[in-house]
Structures are given as C-alpha cells and as structure tokens.
DRENKOL-926677 format. One record per atom (N, C-alpha, C): residue number from 1; atom name; x, y, z. Coordinates in pm, whole numbers, plus 50000, padded with zeros to 5 digits. Each point is the difference from the previous one (the first is absolute). Layout:
BEGIN
<k=NUM; a=CA; px=X; py=Y; pz=Z>
...
END
This chain:
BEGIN
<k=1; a=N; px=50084; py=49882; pz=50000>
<k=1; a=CA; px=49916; py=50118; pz=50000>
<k=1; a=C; px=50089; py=50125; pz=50000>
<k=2; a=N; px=49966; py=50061; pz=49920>
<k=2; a=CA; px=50104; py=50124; pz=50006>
<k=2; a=C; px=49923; py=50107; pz=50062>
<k=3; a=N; px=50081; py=50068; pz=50080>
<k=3; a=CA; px=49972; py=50140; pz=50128>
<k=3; a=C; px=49980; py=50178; pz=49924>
<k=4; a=N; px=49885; py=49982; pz=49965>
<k=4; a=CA; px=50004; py=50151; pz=49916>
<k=4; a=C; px=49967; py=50105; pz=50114>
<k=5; a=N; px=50047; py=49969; pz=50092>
<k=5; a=CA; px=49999; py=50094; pz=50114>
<k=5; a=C; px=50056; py=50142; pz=49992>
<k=6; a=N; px=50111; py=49982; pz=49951>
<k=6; a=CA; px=50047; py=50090; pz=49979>
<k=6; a=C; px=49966; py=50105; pz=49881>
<k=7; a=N; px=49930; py=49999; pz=49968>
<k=7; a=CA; px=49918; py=50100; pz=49908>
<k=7; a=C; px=49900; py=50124; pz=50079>
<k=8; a=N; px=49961; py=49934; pz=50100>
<k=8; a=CA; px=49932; py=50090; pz=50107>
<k=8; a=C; px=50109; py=50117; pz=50117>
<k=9; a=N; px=50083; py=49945; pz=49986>
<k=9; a=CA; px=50112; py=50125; pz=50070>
<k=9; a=C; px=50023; py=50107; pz=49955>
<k=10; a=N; px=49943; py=50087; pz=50094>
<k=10; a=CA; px=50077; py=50142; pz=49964>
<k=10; a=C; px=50142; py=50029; pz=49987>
<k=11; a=N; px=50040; py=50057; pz=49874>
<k=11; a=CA; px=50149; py=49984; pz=49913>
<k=11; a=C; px=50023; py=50119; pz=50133>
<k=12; a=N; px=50135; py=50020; pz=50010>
<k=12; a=CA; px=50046; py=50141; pz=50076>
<k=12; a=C; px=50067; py=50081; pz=49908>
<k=13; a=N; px=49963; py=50108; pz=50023>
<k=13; a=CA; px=50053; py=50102; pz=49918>
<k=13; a=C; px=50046; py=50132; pz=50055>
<k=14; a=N; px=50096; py=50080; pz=49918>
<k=14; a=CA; px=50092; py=50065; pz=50061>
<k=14; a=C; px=49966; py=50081; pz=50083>
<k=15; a=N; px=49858; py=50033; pz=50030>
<k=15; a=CA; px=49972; py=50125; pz=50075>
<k=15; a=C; px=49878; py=49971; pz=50066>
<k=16; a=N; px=50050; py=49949; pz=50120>
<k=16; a=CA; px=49884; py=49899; pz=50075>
<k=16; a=C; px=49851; py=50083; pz=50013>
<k=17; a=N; px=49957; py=50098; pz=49986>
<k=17; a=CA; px=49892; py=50073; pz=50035>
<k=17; a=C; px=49949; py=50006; pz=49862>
<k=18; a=N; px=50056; py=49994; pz=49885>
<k=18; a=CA; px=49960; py=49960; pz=49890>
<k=18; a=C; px=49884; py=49912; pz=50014>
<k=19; a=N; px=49882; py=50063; pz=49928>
<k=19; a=CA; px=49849; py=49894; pz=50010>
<k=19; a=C; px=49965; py=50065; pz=50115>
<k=20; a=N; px=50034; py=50027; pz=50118>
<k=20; a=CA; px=49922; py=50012; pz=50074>
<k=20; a=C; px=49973; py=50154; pz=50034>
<k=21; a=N; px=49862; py=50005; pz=50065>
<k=21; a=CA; px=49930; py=50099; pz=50057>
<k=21; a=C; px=49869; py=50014; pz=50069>
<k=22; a=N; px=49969; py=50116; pz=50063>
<k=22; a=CA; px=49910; py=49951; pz=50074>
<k=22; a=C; px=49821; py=49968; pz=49945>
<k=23; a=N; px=49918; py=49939; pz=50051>
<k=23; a=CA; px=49952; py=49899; pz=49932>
<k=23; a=C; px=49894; py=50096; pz=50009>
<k=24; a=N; px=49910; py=50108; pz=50065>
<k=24; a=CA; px=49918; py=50064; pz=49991>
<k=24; a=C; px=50040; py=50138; pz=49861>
<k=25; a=N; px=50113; py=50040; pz=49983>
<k=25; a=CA; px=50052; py=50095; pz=49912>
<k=25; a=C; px=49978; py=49970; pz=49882>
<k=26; a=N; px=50053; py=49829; pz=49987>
<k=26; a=CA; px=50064; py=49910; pz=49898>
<k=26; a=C; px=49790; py=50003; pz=49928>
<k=27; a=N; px=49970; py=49953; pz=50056>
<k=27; a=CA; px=49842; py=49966; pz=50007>
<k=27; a=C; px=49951; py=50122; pz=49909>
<k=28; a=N; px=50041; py=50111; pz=50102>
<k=28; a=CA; px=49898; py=50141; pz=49960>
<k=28; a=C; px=50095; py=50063; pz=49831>
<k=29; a=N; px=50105; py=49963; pz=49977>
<k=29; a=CA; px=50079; py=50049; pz=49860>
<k=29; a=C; px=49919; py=49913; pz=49907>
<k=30; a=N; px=49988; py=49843; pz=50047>
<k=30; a=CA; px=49999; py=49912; pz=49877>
<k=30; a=C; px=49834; py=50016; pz=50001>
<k=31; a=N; px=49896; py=50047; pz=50078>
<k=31; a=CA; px=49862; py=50070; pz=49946>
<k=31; a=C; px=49988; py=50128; pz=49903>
<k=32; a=N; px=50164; py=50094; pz=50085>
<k=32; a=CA; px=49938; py=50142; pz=49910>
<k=32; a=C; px=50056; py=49987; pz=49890>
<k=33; a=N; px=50143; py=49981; pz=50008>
<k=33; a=CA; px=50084; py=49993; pz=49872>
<k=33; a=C; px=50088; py=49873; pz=49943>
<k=34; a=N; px=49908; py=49885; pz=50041>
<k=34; a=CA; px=50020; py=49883; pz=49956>
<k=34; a=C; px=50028; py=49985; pz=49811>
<k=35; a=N; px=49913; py=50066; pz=49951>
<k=35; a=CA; px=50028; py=49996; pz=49880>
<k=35; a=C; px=50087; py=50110; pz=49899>
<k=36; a=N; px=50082; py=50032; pz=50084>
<k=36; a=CA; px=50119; py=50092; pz=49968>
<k=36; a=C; px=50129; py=49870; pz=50050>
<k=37; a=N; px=49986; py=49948; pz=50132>
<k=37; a=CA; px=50068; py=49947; pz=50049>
<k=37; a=C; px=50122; py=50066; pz=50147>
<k=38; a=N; px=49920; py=50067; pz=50035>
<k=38; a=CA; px=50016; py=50046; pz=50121>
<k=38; a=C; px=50012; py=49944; pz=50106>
<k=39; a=N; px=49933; py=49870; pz=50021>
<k=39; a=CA; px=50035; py=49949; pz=50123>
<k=39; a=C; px=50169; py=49946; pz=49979>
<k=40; a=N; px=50019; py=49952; pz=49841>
<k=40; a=CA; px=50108; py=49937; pz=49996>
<k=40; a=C; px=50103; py=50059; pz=50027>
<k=41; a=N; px=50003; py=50117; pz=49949>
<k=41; a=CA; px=50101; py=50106; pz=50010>
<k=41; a=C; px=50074; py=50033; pz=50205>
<k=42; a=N; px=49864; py=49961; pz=50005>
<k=42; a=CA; px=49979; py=50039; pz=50207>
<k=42; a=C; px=50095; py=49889; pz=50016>
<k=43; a=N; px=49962; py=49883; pz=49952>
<k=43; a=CA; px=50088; py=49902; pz=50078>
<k=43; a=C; px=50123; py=49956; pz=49942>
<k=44; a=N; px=50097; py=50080; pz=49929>
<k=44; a=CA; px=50097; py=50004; pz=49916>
<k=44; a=C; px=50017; py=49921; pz=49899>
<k=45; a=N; px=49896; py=49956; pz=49939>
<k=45; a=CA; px=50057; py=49886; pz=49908>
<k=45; a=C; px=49895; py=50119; pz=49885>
<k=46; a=N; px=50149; py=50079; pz=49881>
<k=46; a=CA; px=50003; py=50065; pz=49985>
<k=46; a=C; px=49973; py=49930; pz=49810>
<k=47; a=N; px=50072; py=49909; pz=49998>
<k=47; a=CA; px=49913; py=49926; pz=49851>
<k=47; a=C; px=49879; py=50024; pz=49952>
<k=48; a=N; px=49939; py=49870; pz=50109>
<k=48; a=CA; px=49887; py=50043; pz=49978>
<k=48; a=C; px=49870; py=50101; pz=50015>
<k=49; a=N; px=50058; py=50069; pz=50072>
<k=49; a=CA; px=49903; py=50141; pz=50016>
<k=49; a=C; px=50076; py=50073; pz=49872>
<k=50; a=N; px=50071; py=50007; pz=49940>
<k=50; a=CA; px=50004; py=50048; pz=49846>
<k=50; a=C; px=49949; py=49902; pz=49888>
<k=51; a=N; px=49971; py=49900; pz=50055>
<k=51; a=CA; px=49878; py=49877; pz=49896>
<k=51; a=C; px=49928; py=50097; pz=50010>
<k=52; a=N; px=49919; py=49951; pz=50101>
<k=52; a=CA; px=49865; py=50097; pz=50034>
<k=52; a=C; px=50034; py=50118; pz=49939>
<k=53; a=N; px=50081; py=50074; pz=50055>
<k=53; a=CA; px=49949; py=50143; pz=49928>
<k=53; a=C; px=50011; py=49990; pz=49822>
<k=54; a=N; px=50069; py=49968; pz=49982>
<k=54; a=CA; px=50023; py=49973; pz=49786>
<k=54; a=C; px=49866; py=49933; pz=49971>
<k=55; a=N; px=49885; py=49895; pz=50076>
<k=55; a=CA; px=49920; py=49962; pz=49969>
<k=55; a=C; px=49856; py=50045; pz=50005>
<k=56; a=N; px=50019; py=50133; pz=50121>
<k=56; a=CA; px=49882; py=50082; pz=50059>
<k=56; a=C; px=49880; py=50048; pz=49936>
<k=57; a=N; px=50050; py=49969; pz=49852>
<k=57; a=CA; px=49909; py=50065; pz=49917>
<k=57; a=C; px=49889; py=49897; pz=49969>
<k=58; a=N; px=50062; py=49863; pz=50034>
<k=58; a=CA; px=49909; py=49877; pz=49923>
<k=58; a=C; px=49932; py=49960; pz=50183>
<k=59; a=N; px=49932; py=49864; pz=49976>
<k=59; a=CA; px=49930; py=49978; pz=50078>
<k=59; a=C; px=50066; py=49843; pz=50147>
<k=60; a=N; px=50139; py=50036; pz=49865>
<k=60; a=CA; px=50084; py=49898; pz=50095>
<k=60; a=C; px=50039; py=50048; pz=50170>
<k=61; a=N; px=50076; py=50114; pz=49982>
<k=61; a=CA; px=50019; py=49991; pz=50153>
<k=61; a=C; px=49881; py=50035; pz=50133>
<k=62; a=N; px=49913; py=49976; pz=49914>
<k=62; a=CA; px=49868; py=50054; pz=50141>
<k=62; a=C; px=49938; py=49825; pz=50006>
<k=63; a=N; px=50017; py=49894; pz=49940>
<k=63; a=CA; px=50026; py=49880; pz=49983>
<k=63; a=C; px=50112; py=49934; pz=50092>
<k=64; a=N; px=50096; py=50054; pz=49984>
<k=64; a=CA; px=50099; py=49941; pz=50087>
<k=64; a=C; px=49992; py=50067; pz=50136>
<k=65; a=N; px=49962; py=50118; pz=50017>
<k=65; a=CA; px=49996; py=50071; pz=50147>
<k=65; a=C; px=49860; py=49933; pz=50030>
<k=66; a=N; px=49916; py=49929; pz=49976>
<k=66; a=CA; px=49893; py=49926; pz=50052>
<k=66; a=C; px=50075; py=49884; pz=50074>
<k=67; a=N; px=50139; py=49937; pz=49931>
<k=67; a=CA; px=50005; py=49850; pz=50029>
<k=67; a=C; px=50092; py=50063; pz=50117>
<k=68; a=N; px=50092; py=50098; pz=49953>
<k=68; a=CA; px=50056; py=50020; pz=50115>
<k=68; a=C; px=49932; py=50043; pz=50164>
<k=69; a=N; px=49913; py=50070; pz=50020>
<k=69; a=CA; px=49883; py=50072; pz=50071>
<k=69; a=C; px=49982; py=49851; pz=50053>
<k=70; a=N; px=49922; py=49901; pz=49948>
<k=70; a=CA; px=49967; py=49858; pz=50035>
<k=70; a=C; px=50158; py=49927; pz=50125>
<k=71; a=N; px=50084; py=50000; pz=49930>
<k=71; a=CA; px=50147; py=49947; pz=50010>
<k=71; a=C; px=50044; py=50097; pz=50168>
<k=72; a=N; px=49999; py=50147; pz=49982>
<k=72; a=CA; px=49995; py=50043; pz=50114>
<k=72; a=C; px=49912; py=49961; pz=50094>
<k=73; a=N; px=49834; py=50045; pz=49996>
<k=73; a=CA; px=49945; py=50010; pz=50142>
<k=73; a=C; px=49984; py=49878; pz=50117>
<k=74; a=N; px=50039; py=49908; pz=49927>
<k=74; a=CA; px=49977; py=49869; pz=50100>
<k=74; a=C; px=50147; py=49963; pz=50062>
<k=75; a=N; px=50095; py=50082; pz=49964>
<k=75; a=CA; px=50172; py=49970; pz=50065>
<k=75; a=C; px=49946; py=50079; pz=50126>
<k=76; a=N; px=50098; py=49955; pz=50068>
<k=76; a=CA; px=50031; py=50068; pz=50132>
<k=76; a=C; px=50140; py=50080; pz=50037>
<k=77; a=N; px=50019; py=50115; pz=50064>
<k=77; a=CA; px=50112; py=50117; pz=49960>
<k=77; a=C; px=50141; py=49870; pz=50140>
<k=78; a=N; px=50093; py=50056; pz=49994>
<k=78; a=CA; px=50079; py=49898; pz=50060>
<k=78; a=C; px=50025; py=50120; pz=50110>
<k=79; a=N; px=50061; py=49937; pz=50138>
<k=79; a=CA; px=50027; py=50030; pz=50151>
<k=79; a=C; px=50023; py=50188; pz=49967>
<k=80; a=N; px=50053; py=50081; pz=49846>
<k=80; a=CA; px=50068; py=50116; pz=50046>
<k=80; a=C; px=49854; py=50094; pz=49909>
<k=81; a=N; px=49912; py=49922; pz=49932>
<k=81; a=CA; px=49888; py=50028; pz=49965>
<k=81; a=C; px=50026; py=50016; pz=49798>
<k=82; a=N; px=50079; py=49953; pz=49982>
<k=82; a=CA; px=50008; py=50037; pz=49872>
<k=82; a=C; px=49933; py=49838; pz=49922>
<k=83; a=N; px=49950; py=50035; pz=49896>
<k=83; a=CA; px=49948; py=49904; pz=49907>
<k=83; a=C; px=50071; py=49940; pz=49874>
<k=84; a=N; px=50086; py=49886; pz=50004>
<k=84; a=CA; px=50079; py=49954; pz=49887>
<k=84; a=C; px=49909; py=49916; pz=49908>
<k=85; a=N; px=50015; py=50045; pz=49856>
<k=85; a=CA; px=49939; py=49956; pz=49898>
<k=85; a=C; px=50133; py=49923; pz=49890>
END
C-alpha cells in the first residue's frame, strides 16, 4: 500500500506568516474584495492575488473566492490567533 500522506502537509516556506492572517479580516476582504483578490494579497501570497486581479473582469475569481470563503470559515485560527490557509 503506498502512503500518500504526504500530499496533505503543509510545504514550509520562506516567510512563515506567509498565508496567514487573521480570520475575521481575512473573511471580511474575501466578501468585499474577493473578486479583485484582496484577501490574497492580505495574506501574502502575492501570485495569486495578481490571478485574481488579471481575471477580475471575468466571472472566475468571484468563483474561486466562493471556494476559498468555504475553505476558510470552518478552520480554526491557531494559539496566536492567526488563520493558515
């Protein structure tokens, strides 16, 4: 049986606060300016909140800020209150 476990680990990356932020902020960007890509931008992952924004015009990133919105509200923020995605 092979262990695809490792597909579920969070990779580490160079700038540990990277992804994260706080989860009521994170919440209230990806409602107002989810489809610009604002929340992404909040939580430094700076790619794809320039997806989003190059796509803002079409109906894709208010699509993906739904799955994301979903993906956030049921995590829980960790001991210093921040929310890693």
């Amino acid at each position: 049986m092979v262990d695809a476990s490792w597909r579920f680990h969070r990779k580490p990356c160079r700038n540990q606060t990277a992804g994260a932020g706080i989860p009521k902020k994170y919440i209230l960007l990806a409602l107002c300016l989810g489809w610009v890509g604002g929340h992404r931008f909040y939580t430094k992952q700076y790619a794809l909140g320039f997806i989003y924004l190059l796509f803002c015009w079409t109906g894709i990133p208010f699509a993906m800020t739904l799955i994301d919105l979903m993906i956030a509200l049921p995590r829980q923020a960790d001991e210093q209150g921040r929310l890693f995605l």
